[in-house]
Backbone bond lengths (Angstrom), bond angles and torsions (degrees), N, CA, C in turn:
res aa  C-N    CA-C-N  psi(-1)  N-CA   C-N-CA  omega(-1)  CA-C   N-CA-C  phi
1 X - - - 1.464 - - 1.526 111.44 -
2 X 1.578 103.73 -46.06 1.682 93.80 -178.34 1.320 117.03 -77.61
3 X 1.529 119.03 -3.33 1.617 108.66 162.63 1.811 121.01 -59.53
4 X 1.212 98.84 -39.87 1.356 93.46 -172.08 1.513 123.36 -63.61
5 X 1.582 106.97 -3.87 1.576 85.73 161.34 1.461 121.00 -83.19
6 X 1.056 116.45 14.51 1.680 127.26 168.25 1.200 120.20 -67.16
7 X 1.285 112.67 -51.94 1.543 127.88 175.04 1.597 104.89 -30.82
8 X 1.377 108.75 134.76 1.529 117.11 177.62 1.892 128.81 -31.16
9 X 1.726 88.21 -50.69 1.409 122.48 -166.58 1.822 89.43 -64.48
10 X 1.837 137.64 -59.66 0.761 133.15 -151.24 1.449 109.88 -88.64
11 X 1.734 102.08 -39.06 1.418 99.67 159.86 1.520 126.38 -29.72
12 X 1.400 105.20 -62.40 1.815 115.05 -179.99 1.426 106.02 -47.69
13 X 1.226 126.88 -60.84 1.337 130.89 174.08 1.118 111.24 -37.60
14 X 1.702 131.72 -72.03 1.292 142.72 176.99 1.954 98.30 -21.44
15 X 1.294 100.98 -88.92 1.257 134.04 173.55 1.953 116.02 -15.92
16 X 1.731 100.77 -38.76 1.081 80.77 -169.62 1.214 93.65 -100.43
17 X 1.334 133.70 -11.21 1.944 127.46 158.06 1.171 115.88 -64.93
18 X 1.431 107.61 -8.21 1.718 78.24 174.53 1.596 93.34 -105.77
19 X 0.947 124.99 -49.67 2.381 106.63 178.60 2.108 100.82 -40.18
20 X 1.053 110.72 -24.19 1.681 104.66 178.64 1.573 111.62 -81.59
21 X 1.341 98.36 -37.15 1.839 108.03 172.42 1.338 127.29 -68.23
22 X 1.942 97.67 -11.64 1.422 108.08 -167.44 0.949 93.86 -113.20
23 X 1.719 127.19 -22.81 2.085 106.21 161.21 1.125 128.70 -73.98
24 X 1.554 113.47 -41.51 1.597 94.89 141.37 0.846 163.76 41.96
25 X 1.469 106.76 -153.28 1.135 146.31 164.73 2.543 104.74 -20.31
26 X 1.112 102.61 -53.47 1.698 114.53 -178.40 1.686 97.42 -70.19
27 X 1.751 105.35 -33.50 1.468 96.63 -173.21 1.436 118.28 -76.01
28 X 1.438 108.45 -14.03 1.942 124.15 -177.67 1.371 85.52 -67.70
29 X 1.567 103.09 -70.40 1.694 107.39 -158.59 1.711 124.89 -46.64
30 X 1.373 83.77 -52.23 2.013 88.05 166.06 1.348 136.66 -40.16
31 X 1.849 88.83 -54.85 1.608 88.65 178.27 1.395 112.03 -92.82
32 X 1.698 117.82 8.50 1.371 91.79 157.81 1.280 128.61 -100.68
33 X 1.400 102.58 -16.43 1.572 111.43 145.04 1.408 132.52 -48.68
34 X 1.267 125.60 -20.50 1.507 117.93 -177.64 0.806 109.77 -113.36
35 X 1.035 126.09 -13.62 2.181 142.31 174.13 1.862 96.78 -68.56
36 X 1.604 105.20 -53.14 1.611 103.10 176.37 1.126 137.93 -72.54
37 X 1.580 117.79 -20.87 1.681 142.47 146.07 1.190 94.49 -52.21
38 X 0.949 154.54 -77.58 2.069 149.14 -133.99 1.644 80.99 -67.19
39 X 1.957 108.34 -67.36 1.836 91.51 -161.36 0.903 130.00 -112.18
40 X 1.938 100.82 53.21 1.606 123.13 177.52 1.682 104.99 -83.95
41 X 1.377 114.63 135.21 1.832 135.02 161.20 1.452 103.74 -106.01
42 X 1.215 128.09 114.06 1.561 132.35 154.92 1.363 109.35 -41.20
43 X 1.436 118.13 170.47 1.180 134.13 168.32 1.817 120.49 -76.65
44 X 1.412 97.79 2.45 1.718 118.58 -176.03 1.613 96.53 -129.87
45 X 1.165 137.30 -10.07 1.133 160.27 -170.45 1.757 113.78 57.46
46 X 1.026 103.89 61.87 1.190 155.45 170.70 1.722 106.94 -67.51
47 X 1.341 119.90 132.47 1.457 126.85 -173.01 1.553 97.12 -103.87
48 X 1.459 118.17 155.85 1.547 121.04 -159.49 1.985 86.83 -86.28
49 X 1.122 92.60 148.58 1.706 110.29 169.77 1.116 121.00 -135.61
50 X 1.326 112.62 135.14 1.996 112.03 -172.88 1.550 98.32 -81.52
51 X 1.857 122.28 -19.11 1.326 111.92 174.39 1.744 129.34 -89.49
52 X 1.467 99.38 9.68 1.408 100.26 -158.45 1.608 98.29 -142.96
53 X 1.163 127.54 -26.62 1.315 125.95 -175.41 2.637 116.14 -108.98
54 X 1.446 77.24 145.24 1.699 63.83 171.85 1.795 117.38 -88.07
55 X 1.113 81.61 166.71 1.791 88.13 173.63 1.444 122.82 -66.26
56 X 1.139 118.10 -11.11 1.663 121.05 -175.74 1.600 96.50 -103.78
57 X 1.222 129.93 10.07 1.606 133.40 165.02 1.180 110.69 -96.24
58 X 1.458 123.20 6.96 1.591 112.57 158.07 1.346 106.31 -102.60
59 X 1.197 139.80 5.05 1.608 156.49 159.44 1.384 105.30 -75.37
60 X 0.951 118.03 -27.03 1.816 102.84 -172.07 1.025 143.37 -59.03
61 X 1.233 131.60 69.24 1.442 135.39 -139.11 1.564 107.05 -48.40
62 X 0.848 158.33 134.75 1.775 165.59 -178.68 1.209 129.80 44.18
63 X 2.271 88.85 42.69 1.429 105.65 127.60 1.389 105.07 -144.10
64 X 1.254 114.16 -25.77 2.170 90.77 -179.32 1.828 95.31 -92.27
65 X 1.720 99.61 135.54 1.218 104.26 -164.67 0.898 105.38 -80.56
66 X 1.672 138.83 2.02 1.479 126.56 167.42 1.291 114.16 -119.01
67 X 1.409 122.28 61.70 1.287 115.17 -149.14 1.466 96.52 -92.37
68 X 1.703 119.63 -55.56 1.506 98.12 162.19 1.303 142.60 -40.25
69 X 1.413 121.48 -26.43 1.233 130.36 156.71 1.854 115.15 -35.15
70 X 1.544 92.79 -47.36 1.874 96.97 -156.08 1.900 81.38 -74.65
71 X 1.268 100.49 -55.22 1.616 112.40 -141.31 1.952 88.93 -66.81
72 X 1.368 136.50 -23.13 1.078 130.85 -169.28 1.879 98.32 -86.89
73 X 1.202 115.20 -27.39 1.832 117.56 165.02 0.949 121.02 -65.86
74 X 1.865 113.41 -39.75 1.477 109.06 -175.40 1.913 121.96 -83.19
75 X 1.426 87.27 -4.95 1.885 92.33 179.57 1.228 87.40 -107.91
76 X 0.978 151.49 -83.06 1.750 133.41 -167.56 1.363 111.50 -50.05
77 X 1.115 140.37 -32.08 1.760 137.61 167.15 1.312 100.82 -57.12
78 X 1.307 119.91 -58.48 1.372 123.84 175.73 1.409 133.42 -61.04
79 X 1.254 97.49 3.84 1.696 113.42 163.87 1.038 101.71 -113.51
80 X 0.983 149.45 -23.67 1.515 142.80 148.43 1.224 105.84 -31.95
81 X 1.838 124.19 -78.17 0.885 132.62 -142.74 1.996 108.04 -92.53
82 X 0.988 94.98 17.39 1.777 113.22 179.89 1.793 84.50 -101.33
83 X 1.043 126.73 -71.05 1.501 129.24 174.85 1.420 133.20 -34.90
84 X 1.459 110.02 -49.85 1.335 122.87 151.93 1.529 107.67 -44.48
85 X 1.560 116.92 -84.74 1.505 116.91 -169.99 1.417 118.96 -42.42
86 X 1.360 131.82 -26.05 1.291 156.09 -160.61 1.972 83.26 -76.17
87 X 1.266 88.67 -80.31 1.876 108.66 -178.22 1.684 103.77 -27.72
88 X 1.341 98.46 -63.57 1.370 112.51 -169.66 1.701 103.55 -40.15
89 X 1.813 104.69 -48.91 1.695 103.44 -161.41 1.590 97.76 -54.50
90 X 1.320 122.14 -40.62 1.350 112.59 -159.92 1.323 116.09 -89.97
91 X 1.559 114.83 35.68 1.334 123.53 175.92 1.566 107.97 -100.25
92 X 1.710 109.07 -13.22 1.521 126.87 -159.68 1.580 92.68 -89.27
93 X 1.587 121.23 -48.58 1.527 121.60 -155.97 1.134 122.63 29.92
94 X 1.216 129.88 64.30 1.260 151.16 163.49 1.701 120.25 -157.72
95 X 1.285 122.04 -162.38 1.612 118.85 -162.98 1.328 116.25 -82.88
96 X 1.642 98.74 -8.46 1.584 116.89 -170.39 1.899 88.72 -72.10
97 X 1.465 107.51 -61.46 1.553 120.81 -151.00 1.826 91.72 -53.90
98 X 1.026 114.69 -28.22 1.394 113.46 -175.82 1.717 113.56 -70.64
99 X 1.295 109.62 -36.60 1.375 118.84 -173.55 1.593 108.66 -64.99
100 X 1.767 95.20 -46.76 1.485 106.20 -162.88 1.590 103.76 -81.45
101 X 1.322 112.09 -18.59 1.469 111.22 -171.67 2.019 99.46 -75.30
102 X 1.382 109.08 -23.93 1.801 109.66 -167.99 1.885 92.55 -79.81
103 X 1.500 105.09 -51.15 1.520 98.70 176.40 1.584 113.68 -69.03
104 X 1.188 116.34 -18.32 2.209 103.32 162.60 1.329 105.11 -79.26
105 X 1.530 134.59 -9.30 0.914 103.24 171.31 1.364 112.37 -79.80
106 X 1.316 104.78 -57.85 1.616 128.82 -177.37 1.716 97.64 -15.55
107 X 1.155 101.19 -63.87 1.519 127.28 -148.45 1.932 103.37 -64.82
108 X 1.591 104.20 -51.37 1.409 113.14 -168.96 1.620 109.32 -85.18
109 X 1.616 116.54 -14.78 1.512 115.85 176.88 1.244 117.97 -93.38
110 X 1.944 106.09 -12.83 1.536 92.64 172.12 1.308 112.45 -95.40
111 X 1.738 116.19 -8.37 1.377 99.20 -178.86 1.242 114.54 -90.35
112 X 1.328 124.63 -9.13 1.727 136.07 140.71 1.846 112.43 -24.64
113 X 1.589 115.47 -58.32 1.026 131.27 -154.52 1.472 104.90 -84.35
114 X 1.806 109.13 -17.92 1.737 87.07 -178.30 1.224 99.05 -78.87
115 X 1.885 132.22 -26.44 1.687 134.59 -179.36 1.929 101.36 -37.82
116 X 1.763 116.27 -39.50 0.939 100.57 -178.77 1.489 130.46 -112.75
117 X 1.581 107.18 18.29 1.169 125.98 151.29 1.477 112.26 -133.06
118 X 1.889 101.72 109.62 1.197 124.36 -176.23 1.848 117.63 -66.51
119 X 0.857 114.28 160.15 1.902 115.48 162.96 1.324 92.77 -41.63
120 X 1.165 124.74 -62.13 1.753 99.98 -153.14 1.328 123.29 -77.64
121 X 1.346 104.90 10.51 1.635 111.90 165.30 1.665 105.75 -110.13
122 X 1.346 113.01 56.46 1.690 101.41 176.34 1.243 132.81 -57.64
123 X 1.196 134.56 -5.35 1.290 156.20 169.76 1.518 97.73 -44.12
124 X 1.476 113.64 -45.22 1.400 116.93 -163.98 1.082 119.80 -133.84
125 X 1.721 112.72 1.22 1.521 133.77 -169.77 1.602 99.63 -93.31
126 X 1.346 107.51 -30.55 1.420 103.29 -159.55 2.245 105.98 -92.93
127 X 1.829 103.10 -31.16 1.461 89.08 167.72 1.903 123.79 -72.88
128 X 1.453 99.61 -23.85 1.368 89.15 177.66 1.260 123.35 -99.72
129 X 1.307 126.17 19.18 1.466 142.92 157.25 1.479 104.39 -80.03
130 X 1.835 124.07 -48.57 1.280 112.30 -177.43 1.307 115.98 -76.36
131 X 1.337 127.39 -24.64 1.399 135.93 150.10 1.548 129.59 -26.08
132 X 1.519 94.41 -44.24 1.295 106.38 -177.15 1.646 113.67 -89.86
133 X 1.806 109.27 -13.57 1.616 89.99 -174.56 1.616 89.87 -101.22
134 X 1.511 113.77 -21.47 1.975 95.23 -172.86 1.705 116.00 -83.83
135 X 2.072 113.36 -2.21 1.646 85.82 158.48 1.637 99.59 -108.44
136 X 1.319 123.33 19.38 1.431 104.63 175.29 1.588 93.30 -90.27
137 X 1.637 126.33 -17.63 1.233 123.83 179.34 1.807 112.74 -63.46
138 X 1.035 94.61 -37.73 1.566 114.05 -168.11 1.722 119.17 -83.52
139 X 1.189 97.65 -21.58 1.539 120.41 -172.97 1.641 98.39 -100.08
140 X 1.186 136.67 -13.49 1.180 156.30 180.00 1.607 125.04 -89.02
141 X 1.522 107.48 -44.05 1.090 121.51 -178.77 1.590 116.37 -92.62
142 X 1.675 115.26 -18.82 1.480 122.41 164.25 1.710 108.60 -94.75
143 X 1.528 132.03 -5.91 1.092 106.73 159.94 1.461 105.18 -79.25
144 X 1.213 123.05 -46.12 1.297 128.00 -175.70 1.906 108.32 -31.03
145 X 1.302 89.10 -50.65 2.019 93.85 -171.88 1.046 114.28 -66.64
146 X 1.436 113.76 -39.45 1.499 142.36 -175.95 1.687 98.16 -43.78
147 X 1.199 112.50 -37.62 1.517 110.26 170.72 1.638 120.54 -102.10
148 X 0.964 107.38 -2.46 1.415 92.05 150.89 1.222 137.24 -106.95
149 X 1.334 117.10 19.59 1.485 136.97 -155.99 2.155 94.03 -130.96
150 X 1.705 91.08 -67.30 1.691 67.60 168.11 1.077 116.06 -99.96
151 X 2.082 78.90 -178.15 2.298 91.95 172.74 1.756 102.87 -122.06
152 X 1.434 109.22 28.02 1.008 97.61 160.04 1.315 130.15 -148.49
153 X 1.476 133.50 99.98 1.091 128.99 -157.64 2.403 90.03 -142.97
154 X 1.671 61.68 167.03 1.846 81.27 164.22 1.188 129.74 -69.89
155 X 1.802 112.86 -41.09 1.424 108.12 162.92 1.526 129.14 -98.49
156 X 1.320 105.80 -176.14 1.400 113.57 -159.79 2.246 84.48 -94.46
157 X 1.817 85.84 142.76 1.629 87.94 175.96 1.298 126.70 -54.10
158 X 1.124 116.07 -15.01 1.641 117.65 170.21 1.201 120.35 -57.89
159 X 1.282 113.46 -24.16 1.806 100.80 -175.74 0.965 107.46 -106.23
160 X 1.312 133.29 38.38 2.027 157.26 134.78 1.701 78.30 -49.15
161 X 1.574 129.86 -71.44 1.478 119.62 -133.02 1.519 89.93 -55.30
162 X 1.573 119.88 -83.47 1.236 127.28 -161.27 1.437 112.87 -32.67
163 X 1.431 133.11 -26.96 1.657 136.40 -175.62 1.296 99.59 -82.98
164 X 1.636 120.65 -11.59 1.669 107.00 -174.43 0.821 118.20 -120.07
165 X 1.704 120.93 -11.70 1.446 128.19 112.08 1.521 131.86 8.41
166 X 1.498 93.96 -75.02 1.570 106.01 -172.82 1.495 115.28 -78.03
167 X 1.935 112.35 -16.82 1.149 106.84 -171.15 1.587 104.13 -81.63
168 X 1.690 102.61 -32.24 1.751 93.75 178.18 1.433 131.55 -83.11
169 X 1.067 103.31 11.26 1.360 126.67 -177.86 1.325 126.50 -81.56
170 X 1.209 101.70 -66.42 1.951 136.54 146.75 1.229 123.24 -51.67
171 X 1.215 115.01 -3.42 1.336 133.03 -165.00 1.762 85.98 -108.23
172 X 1.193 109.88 -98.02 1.897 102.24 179.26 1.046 92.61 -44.41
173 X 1.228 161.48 -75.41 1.523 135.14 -124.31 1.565 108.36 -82.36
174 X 1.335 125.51 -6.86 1.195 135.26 173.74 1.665 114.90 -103.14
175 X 1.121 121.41 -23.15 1.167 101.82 -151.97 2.247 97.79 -142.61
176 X 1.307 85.87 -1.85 1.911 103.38 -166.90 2.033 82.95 -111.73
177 X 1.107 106.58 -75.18 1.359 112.73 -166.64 1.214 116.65 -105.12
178 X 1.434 147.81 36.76 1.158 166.77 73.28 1.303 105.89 89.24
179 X 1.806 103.92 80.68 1.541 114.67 -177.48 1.619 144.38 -26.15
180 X 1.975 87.90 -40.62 1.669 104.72 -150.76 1.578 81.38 -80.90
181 X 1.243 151.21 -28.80 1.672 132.19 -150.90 1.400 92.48 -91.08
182 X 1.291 133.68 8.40 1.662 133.78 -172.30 1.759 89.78 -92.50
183 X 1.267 111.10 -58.74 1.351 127.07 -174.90 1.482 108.39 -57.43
184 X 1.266 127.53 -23.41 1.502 137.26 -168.64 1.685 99.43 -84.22
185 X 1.317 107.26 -29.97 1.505 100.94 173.10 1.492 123.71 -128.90
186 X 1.694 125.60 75.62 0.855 162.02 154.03 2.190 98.89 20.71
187 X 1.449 77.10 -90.44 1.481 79.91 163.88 1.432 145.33 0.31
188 X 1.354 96.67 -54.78 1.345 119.59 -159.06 1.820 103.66 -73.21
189 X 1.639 114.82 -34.13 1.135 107.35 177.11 1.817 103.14 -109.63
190 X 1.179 111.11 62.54 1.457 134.01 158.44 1.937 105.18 -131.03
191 X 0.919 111.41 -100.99 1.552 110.15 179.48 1.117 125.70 -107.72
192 X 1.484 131.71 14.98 1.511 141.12 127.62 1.748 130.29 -66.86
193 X 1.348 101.03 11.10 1.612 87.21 -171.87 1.802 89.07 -97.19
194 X 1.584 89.81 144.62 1.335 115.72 179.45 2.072 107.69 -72.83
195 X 1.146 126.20 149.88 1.224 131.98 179.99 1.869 104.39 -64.03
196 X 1.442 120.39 -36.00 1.032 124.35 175.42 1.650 123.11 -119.84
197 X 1.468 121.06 69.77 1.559 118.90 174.98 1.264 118.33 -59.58
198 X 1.420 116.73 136.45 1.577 122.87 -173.47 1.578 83.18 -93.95
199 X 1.435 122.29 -48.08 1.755 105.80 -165.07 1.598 111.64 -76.26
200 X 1.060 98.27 0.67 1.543 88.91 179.55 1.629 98.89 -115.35
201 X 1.021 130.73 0.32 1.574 134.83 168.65 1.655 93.90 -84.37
202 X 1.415 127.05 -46.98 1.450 119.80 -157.29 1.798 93.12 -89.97
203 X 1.213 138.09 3.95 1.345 143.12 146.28 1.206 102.44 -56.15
204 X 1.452 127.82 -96.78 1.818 134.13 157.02 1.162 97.98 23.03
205 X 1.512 108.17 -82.54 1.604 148.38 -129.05 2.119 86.20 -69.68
206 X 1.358 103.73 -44.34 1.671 105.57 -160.11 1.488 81.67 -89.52
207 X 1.612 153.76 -31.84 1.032 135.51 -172.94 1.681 121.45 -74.85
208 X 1.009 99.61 -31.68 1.840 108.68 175.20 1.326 103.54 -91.63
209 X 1.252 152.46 -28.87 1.409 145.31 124.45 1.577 126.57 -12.31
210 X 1.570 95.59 -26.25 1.564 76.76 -179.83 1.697 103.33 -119.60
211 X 1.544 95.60 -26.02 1.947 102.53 171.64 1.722 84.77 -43.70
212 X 1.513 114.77 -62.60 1.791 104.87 -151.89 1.409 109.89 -57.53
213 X 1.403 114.27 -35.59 1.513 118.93 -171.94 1.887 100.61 -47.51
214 X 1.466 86.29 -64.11 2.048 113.99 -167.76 2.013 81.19 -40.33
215 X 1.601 116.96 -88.26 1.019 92.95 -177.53 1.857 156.46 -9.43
216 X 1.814 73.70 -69.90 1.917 76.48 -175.81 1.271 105.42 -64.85
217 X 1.180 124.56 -37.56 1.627 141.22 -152.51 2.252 84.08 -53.75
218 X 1.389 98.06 -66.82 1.204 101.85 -178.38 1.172 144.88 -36.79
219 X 1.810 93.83 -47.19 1.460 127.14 178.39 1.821 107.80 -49.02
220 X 1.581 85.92 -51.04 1.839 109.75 -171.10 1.215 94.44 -73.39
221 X 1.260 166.22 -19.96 1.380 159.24 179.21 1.502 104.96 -93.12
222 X 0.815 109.15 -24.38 2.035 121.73 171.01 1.680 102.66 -70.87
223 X 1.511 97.13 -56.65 1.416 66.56 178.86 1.010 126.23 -110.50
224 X 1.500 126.96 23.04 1.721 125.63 160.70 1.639 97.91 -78.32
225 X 1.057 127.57 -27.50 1.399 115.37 173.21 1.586 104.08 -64.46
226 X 1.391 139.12 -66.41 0.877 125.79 167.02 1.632 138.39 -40.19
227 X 1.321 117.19 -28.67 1.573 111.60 157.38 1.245 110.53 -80.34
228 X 1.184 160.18 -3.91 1.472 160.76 148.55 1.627 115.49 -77.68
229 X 1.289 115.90 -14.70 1.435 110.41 179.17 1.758 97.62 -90.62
């Protein structure tokens, strides 16, 4: 049974839900992300900042006032975007598509899972957030190779940049400036936060990195389907 999504006819089908799953899916997350920035209040009453605040502080249930708003975009976007990557593996048909299809999952169900574990449950906010940046790190850095190694794929080599993007990105912000000890001292994002955060800019920095990736990635599979149809 599961061969037959191989077949040409189902392939195409496959193929064209996932470039639709992959516009999407970034377009849920955005605008529910920017809808919850406009009518975010700090806990100092404080206005939301893309240079000073993290992304899991529009989740906080009783203080960003639209936090279900964000956290109900980022788990349904994120099933979107688990679907897409999924799609994507079986564009490889080979041992690669298998690898990359376990890290889209990995990658797109935990960032589903922080929508339903907010910041203020860190107990459980904080392993499946790191979950989500070390296989999107990892899943990032083999599509990236994946094009310089083959010559035959579905997409066009350009969308190597945006995946290597995300790998160097995720790369300091994981492993240079080392998220979880920010979270260990509470404080710090009450009346210690600096006017200009680099770790919470290079958060940003890995989230629109991967909306753009999800995008183009899509865009470019739209229209190689369309020059082949």
């Amino acid at each position: 049974m599961i061969f037959s999504l191989f077949l040409p006819e189902n392939l195409r089908n496959l193929q064209r839900l996932t470039y639709r799953l992959g516009f999407l899916g970034p377009i849920i997350i955005i605008c529910g992300s920017f809808l919850t920035a406009m009518a975010y209040t700090g806990k100092i009453g404080e206005r939301y900042s893309f240079l000073n605040h993290f992304i899991s502080e529009l989740g906080e249930v009783g203080v960003s006032e639209w936090a279900l708003v964000f956290n109900f975009s980022l788990f349904f976007g994120g099933l979107c975007i688990t679907c897409f990557l999924l799609g994507v593996a079986t564009t490889f048909r080979n041992s690669f598509g298998w690898i990359f299809g376990a890290l889209g999952l990995v990658t797109g169900f935990s960032g589903s899972l922080v929508g339903i574990f907010p910041m203020n449950n860190l107990a459980a906010h904080i392993p499946v957030a790191m979950w989500f940046f070390r296989s999107a790190l990892i899943a990032s850095i083999l599509f990236a190779i994946h094009f310089l190694v083959s010559k035959q794929s579905k997409f066009s080599r350009w969308t190597g940049i945006p995946a290597a993007s995300i790998s160097v990105i995720t790369f300091i912000f994981l492993f240079v400036l080392e998220p979880v000890s920010v979270f260990e001292n509470p404080q710090v994002l009450t009346v210690g936060r600096p006017r200009f955060w680099l770790i919470a800019l290079l958060e940003w920095g890995i989230f629109f990195a991967i909306m753009i990736w999800v995008l183009t990635s899509s865009f470019d599979l739209y229209i190689q389907m369309r020059k082949t149809s």
